[in-house]
Structure formats: C-alpha cells, structure tokens
C-alpha positions as CSV (number, residue, x, y, z in Angstrom):
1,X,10.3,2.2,-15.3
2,X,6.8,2.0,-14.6
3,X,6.4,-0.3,-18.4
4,X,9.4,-2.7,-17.4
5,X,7.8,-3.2,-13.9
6,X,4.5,-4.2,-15.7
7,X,5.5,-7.0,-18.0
8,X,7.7,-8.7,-15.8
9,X,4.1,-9.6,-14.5
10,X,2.9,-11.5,-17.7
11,X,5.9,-13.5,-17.2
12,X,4.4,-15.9,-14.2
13,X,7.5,-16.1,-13.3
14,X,8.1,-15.4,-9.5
15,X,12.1,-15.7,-8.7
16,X,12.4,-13.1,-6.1
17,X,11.2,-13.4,-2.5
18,X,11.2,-11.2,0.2
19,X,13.6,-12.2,3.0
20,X,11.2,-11.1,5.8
21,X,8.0,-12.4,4.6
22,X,8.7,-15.0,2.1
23,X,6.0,-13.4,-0.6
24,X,7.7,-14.1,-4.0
25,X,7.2,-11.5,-7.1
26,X,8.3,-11.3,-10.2
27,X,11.2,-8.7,-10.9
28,X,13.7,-7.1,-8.6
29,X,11.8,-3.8,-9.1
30,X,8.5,-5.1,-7.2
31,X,10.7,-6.6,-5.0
32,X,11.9,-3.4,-4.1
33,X,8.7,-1.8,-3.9
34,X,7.0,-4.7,-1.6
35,X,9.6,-4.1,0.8
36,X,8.4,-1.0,1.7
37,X,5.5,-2.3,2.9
38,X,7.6,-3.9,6.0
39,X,9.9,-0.6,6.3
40,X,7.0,2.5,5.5
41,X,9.6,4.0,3.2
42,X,7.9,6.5,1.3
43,X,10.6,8.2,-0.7
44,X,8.5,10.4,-3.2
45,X,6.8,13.2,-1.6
46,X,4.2,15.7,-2.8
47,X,5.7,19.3,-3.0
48,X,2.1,20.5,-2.3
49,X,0.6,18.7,0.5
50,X,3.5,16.8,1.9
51,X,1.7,13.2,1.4
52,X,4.3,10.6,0.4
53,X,4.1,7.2,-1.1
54,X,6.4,4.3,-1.8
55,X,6.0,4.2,-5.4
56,X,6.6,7.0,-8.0
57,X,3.9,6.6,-9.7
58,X,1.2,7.1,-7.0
59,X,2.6,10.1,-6.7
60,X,1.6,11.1,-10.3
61,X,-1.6,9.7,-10.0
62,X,-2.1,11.8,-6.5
63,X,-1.0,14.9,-7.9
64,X,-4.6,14.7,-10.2
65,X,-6.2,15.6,-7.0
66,X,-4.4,18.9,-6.6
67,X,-5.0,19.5,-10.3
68,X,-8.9,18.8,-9.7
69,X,-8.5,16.7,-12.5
70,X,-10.6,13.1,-12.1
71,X,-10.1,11.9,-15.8
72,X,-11.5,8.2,-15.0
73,X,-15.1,7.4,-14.7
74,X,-17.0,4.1,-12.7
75,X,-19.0,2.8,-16.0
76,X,-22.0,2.0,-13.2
77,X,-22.4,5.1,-11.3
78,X,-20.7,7.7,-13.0
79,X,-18.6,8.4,-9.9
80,X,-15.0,10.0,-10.9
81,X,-11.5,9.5,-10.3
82,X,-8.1,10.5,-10.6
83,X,-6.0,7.9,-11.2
84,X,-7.5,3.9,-13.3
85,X,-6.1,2.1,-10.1
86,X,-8.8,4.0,-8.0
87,X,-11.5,3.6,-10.5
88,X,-11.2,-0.1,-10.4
89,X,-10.4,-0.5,-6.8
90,X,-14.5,1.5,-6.6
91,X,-15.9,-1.0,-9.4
92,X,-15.4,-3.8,-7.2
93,X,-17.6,-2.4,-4.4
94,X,-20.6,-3.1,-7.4
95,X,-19.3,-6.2,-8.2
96,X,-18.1,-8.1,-4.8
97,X,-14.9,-8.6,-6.0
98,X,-12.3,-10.1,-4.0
99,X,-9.4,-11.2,-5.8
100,X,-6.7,-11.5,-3.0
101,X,-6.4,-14.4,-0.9
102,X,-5.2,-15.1,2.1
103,X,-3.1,-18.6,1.5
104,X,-3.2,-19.3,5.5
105,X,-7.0,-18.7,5.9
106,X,-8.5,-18.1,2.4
107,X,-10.0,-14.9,3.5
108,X,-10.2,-12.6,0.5
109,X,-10.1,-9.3,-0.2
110,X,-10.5,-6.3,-2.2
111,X,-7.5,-5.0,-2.0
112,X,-3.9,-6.3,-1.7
113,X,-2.6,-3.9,0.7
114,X,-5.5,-5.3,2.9
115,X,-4.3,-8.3,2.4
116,X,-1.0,-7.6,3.0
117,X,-2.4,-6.2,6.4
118,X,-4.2,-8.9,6.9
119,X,-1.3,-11.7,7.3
120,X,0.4,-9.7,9.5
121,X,-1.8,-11.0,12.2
122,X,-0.8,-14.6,10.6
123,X,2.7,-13.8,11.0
124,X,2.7,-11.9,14.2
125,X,4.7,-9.2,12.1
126,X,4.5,-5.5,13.0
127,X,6.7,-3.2,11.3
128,X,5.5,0.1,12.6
129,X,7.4,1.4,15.4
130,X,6.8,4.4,18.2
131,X,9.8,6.3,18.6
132,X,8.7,7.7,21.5
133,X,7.8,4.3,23.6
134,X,8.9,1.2,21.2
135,X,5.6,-0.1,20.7
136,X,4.9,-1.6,17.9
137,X,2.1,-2.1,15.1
138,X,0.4,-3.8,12.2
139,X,-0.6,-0.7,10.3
140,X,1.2,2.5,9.8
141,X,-2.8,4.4,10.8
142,X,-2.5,2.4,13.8
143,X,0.9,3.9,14.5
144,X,-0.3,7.3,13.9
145,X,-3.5,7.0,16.3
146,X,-0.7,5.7,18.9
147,X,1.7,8.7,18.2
148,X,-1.4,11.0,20.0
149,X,-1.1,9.5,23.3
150,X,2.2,11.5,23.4
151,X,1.3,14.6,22.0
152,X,2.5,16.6,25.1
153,X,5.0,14.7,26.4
154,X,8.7,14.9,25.8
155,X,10.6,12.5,24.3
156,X,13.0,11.0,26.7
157,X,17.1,10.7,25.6
C-alpha cells in the first residue's frame, strides 16, 4: 500500500539495491517501482485517455484531471493542481529548489526522475528500445520522437 511504501522512508534504512543501476532504497516495494524506470513498465492505465503510469497511485492522482478537479493550491501564485506531488514539484520553480543530486557530478535538480535521466548519460544506460530498428535511448520522449521516423514504413520480420 501506498502508507506501507511511505514509512519505510523514515526508516533511513536503504537495504535494497537495484541490480542494474546500483541505486539503493528502502523497501522491496520502491524497489519495485524504481525498476520500472529501466523497463517503462506502466501497468496501470487510464480507462479514459489511455495514459499509463508505473505507479498506482499516479493514476489516482491523474484521474483529477478528467474530473476537472484541481483540489491543491501554490500558496505564492494561486496556480492549481490536481494532485500535492504536482503542487510542490511548481513551488520549487519560486523557490530554486533543487534537492536531487547527481553523486557523479553534483549537478542538481528539481525533480528525481530528471535526475534519474540525468545519470543515464553517467552510465551510458539506455533502456528505451525501437522495435522497429533496435535503436536505443535515454528517455522514453526520446523514443517516441524516434518511433516517427517510421511512421510509413513496415516493420520488417
């Protein structure tokens, strides 16, 4: 459950770690749910627009948007949301924020999945892969830029 996942991050404890990039976390469950950022699973799919996302609960927090519903507010500018996470991500374009690191080149940023991104070029990793041609990428919008150089030609078999 989304609670369970949450405090095993007060713990400090970080005894699982990912056996393709070595990042260590806290419970098996955010294990889980880091791997996906090296596979693109996205198992939980909205029934309206078709979006999907690797974690359940960005689902539920998506599915404000359909609802028109933006119940969370940026204290500063008044600017609303749909879900806290995207609230605070916007607060920190106010404040400068930057609290992810880079522990290669101490480059920091506002978001983890940018971060996450980000070492990729450290680690030469790219775990987004054409099915048409093999070729291979850091980030799953680069992947889907790439895919339109095929639109009108056949996959071969």
């Amino acid at each position: 459950s989304t609670l369970t996942f949450h405090k095993c991050i007060h713990t400090g404890e970080t005894p699982y770690s990912c056996n393709i990039c070595g990042n260590s976390l806290s419970c098996k469950s955010a294990l889980t749910y880091h791997k996906r950022i090296h596979t693109g699973e996205k198992p939980y799919h909205c029934d309206i627009c078709g979006k999907s996302f690797s974690v359940s609960s960005n689902l539920i927090s998506h599915r404000h948007i359909h609802a028109g519903e933006k119940l969370y507010h940026c204290g500063v500018c008044g600017k609303s949301f749909p879900s806290a996470i995207l609230v605070t991500r916007h607060k920190r374009f106010h404040t400068g924020e930057s609290p992810y690191h880079c522990d290669i080149c101490g480059k920091s940023f506002s978001q983890s999945g940018n971060l996450a991104t980000h070492k990729r070029f450290h680690t030469g990793e790219k775990p987004y892969h054409c099915d048409i041609c093999g070729r291979s990428f850091t980030q799953h919008g680069k992947l889907t830029s790439h895919k339109r150089v095929h639109k009108g030609t056949k996959q071969s078999h």
